[in-house]
TORPA-4810 file (N, C-alpha, C, O; in nm, 3 decimals):
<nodes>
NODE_1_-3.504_-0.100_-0.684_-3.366_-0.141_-0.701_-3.325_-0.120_-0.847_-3.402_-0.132_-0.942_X
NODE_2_-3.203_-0.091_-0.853_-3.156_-0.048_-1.007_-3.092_-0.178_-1.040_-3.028_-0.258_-0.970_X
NODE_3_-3.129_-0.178_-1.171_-3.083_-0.344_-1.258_-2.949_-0.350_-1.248_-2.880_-0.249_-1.258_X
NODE_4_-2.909_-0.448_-1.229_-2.760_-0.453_-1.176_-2.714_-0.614_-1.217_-2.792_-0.705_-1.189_X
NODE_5_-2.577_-0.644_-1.288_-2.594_-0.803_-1.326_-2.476_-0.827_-1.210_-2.421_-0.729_-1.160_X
NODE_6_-2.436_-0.970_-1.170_-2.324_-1.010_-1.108_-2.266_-1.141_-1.138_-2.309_-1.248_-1.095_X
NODE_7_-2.137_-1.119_-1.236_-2.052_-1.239_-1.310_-2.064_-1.322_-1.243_-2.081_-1.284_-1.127_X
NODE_8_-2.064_-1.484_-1.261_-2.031_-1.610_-1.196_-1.923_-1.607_-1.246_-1.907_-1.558_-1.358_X
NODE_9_-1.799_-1.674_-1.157_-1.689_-1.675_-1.193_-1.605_-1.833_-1.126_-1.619_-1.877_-1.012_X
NODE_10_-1.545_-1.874_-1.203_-1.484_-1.984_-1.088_-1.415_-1.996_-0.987_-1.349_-1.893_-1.002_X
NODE_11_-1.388_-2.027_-0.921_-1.288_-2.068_-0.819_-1.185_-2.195_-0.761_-1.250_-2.289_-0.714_X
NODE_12_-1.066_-2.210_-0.759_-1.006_-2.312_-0.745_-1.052_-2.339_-0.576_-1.067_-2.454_-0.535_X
NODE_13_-1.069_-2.242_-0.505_-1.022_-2.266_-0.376_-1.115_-2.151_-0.325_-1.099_-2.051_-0.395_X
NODE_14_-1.228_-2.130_-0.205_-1.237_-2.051_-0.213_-1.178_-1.945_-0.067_-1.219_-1.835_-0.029_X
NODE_15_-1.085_-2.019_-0.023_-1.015_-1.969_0.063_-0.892_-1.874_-0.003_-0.859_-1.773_0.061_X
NODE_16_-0.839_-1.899_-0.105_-0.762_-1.818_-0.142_-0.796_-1.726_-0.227_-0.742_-1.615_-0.233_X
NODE_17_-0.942_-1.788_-0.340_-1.003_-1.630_-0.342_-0.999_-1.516_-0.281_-0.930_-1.415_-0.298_X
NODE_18_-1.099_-1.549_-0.191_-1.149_-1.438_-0.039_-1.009_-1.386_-0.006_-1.023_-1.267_0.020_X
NODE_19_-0.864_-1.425_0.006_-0.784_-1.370_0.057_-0.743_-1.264_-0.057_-0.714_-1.145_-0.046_X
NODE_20_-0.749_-1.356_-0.184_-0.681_-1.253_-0.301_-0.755_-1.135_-0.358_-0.704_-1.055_-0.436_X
NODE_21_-0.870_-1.129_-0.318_-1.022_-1.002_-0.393_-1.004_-0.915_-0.234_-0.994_-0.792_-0.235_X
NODE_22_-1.002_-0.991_-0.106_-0.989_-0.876_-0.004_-0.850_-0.796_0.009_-0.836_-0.707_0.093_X
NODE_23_-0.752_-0.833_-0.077_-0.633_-0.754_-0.090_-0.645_-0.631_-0.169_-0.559_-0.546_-0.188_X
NODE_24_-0.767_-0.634_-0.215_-0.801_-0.484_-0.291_-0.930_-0.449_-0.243_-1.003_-0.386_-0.320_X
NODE_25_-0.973_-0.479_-0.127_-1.104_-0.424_-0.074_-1.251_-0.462_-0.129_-1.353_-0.393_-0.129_X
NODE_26_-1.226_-0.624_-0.189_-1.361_-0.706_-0.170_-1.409_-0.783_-0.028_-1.318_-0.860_0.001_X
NODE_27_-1.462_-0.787_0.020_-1.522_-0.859_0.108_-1.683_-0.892_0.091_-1.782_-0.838_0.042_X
NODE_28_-1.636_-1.060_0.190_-1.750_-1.168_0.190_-1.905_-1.097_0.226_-1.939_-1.017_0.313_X
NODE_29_-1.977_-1.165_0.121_-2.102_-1.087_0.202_-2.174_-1.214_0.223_-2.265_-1.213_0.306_X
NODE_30_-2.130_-1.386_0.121_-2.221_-1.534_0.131_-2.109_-1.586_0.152_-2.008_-1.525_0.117_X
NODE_31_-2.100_-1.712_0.214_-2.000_-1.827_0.158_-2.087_-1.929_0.209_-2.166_-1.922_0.303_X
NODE_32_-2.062_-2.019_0.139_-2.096_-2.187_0.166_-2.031_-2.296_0.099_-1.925_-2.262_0.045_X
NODE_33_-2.061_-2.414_0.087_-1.944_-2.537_-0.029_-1.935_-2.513_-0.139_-1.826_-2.538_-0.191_X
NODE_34_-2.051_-2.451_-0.231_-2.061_-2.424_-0.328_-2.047_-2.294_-0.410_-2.042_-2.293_-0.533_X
NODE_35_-2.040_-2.162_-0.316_-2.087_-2.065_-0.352_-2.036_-1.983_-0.283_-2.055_-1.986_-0.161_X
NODE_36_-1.953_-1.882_-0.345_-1.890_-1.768_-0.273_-1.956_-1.597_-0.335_-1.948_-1.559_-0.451_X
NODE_37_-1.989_-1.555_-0.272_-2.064_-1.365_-0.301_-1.949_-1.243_-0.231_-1.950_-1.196_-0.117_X
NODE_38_-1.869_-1.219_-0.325_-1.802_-1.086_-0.287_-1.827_-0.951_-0.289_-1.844_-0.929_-0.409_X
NODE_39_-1.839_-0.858_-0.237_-1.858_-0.691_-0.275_-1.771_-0.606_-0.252_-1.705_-0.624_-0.150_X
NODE_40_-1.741_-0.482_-0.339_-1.660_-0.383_-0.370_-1.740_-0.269_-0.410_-1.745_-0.237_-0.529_X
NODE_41_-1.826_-0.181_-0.285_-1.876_-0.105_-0.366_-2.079_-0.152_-0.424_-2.181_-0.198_-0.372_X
NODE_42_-2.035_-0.101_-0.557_-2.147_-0.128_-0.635_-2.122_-0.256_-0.710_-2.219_-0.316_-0.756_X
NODE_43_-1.954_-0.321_-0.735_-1.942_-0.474_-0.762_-1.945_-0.530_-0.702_-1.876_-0.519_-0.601_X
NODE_44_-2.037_-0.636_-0.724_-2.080_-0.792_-0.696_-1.990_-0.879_-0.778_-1.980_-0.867_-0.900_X
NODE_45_-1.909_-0.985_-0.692_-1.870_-1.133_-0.794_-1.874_-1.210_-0.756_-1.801_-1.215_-0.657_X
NODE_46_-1.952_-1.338_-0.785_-1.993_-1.456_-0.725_-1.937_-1.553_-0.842_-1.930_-1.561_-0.965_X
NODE_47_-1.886_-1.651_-0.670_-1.799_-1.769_-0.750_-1.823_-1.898_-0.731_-1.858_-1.946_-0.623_X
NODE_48_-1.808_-1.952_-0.820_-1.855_-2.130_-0.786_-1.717_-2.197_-0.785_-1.605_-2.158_-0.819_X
NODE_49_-1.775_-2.328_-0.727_-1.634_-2.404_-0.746_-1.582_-2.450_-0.832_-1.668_-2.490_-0.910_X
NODE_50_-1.461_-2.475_-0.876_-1.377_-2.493_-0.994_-1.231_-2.581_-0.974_-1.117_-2.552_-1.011_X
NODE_51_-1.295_-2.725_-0.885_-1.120_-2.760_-0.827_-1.035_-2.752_-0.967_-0.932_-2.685_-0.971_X
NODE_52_-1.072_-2.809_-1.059_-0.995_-2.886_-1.180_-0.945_-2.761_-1.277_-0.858_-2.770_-1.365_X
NODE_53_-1.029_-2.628_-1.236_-0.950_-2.546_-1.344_-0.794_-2.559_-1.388_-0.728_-2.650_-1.337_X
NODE_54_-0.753_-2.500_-1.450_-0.569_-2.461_-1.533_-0.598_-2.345_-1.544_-0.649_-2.299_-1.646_X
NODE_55_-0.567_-2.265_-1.421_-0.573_-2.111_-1.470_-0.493_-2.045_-1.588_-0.525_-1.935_-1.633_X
NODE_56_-0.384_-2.121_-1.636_-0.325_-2.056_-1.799_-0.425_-2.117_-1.890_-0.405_-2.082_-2.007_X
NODE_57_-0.532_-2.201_-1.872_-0.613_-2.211_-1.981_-0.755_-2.140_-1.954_-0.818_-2.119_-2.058_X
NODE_58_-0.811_-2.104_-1.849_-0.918_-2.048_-1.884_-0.967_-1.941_-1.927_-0.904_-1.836_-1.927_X
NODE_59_-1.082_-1.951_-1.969_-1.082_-1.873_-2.076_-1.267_-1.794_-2.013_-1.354_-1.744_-2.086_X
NODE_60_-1.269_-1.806_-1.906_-1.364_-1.684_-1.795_-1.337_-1.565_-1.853_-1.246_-1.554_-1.935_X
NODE_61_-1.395_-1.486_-1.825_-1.405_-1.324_-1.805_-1.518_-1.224_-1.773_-1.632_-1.248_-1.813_X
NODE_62_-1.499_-1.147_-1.725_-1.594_-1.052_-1.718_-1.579_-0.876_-1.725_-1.488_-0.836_-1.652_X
NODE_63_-1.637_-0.786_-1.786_-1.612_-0.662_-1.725_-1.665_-0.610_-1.574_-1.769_-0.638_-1.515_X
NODE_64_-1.546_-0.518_-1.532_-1.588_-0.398_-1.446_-1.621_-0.242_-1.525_-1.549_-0.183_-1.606_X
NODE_65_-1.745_-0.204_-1.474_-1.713_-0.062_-1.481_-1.653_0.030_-1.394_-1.714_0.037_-1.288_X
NODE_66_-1.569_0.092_-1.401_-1.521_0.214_-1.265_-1.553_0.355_-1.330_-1.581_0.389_-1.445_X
NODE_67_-1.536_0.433_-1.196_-1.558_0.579_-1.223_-1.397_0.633_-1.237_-1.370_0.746_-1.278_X
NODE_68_-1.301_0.538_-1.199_-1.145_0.553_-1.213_-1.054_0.448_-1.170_-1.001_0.405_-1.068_X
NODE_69_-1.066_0.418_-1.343_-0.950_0.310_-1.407_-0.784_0.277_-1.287_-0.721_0.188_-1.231_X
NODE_70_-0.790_0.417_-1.309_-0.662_0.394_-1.262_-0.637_0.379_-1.093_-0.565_0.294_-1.040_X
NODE_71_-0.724_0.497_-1.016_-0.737_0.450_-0.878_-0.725_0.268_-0.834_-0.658_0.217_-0.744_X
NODE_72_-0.816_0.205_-0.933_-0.832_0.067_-0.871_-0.754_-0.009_-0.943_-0.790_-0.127_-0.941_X
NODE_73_-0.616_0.023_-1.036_-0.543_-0.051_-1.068_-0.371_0.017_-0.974_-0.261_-0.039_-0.970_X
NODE_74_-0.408_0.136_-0.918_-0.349_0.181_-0.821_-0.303_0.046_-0.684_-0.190_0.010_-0.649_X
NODE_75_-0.456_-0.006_-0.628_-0.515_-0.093_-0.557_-0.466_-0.249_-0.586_-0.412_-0.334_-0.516_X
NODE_76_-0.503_-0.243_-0.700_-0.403_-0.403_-0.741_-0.251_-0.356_-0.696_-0.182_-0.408_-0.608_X
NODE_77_-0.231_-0.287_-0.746_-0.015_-0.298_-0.767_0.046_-0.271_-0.622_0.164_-0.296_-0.597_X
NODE_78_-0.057_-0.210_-0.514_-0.024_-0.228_-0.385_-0.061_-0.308_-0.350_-0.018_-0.317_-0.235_X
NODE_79_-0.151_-0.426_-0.381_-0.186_-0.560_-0.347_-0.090_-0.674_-0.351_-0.100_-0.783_-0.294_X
NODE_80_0.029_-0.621_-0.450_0.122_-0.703_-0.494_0.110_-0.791_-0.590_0.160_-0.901_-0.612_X
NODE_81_-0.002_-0.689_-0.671_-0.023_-0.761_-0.841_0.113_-0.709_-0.938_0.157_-0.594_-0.943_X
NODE_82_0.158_-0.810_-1.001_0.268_-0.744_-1.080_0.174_-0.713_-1.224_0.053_-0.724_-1.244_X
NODE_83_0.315_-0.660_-1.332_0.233_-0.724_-1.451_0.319_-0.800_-1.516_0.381_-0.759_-1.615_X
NODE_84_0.327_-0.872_-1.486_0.421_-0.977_-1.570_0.295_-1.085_-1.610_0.212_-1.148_-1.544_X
NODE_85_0.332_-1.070_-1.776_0.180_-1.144_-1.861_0.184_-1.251_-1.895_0.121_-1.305_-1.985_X
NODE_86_0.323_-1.326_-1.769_0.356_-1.481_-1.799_0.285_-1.598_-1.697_0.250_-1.716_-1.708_X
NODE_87_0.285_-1.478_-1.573_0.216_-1.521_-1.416_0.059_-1.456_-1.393_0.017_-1.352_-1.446_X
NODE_88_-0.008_-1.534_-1.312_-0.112_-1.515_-1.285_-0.131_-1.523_-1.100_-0.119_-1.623_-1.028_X
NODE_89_-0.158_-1.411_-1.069_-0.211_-1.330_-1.092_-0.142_-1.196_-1.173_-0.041_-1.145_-1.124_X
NODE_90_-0.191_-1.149_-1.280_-0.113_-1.010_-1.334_-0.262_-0.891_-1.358_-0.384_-0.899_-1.347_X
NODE_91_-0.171_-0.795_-1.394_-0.268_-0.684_-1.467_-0.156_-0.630_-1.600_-0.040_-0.638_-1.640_X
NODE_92_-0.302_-0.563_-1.632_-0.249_-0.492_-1.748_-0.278_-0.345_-1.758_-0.396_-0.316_-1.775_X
NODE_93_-0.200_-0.256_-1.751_-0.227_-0.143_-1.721_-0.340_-0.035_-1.744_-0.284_0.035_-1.660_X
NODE_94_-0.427_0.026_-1.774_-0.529_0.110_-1.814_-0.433_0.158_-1.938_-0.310_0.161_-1.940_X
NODE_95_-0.525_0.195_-2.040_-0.484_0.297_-2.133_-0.602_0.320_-2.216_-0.703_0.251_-2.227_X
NODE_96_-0.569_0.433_-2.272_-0.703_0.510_-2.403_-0.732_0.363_-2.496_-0.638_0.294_-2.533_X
NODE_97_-0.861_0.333_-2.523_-0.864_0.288_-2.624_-0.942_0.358_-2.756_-1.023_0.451_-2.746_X
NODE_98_-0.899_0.291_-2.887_-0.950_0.363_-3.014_-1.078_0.375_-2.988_-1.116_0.480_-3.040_X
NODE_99_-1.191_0.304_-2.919_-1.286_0.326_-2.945_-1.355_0.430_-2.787_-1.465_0.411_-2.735_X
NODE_100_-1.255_0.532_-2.745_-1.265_0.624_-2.652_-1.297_0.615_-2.487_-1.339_0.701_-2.410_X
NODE_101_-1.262_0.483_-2.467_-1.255_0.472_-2.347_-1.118_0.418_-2.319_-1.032_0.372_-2.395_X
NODE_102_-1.120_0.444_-2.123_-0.945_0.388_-2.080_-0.997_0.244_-2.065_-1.111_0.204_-2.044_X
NODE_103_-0.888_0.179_-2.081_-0.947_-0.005_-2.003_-0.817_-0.008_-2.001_-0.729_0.044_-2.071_X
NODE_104_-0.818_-0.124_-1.847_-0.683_-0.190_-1.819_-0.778_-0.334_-1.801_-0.901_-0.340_-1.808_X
NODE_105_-0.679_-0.450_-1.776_-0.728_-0.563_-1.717_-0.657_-0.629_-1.587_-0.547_-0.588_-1.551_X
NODE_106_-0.716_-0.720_-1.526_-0.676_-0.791_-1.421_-0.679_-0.904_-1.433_-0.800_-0.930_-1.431_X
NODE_107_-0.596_-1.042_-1.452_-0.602_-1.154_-1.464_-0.599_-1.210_-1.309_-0.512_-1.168_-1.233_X
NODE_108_-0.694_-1.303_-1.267_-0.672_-1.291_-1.127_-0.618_-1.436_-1.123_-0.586_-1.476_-1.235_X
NODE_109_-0.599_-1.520_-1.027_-0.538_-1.609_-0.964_-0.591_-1.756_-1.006_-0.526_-1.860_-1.004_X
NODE_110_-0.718_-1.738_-1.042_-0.773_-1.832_-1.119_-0.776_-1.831_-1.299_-0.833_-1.901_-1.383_X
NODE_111_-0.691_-1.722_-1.305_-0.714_-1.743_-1.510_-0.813_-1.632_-1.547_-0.808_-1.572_-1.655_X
NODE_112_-0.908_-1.607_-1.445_-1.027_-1.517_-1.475_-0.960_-1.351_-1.562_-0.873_-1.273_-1.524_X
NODE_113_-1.021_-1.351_-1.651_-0.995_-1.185_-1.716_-1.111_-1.118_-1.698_-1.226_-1.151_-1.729_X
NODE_114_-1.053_-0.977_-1.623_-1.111_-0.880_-1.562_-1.102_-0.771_-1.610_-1.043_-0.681_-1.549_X
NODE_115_-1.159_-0.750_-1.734_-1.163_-0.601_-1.793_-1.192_-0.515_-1.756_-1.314_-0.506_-1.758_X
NODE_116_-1.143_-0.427_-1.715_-1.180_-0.314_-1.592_-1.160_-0.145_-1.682_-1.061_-0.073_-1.695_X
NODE_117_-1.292_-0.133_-1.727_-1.349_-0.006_-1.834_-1.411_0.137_-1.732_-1.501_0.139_-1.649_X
NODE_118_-1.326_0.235_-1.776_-1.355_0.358_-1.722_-1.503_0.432_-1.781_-1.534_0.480_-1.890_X
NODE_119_-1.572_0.416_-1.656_-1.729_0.515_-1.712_-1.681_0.612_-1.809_-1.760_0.691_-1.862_X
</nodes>
C-alpha cells in the first residue's frame, strides 16, 4: 500500500456533511456516532463530531492534491458552491501561485479550509 495520510476534520452534523461532500462526488465508505470516513477517488476525509463548532470561527484545514484544480472546482460551482467570502459554504477560485503552483480553496459548511493544490 502507498503511504497515504487522511485529515480529521470536524463536523457539526453528520447528516449534512454526507449530503454536502456527496454533492461533489464524496461518498460514505464508515459512519457511526462518532465517526464519519468519506472517499473521492484517492481522497480520504474523516470526520468527528463537532456539535459546538462556529463555523466563521474555525480555524480547521487541510490540503487536497488534484491532477486538475479546476475540473473539481468546476464540481463545487455545480454543487451550488458560490464564492461569496462572507457565507460558508464558499470557494475561492484556483489561480497561479508565486511559488508555481495553481491553488484554489473550498471553505465547506463547517468553517473547514480546503486548499485544493494542483499536482
Amino acid at each position: 500500500m502507498t503511504d497515504h495520510a487522511t485529515p480529521n476534520l470536524p463536523s457539526r452534523d453528520f447528516a449534512e456533511t454526507q449530503r454536502f461532500y456527496s454533492s461533489f462526488g464524496f461518498t460514505t465508505g464508515y459512519i457511526d456516532d462518532s465517526w464519519l470516513i468519506m472517499s473521492r477517488g484517492s481522497i480520504t476525509l474523516e470526520f468527528f463530531l463537532h456539535v459546538d463548532l462556529d463555523p466563521l470561527t474555525s480555524w480547521f484545514s487541510c490540503c487536497l492534491r488534484v491532477d486538475d484544480a479546476d475540473a473539481i472546482f468546476d464540481e463545487f460551482i455545480a454543487a451550488g458552491i458560490g464564492q461569496d467570502r462572507t457565507t460558508r459554504p464558499c470557494v475561492h477560485l484556483p489561480e497561479m501561485q508565486p511559488w508555481g503552483l495553481k491553488m484554489g480553496a473550498l471553505i465547506d459548511i463547517d468553517g473547514t479550509l480546503l486548499r485544493v493544490i494542483e499536482n
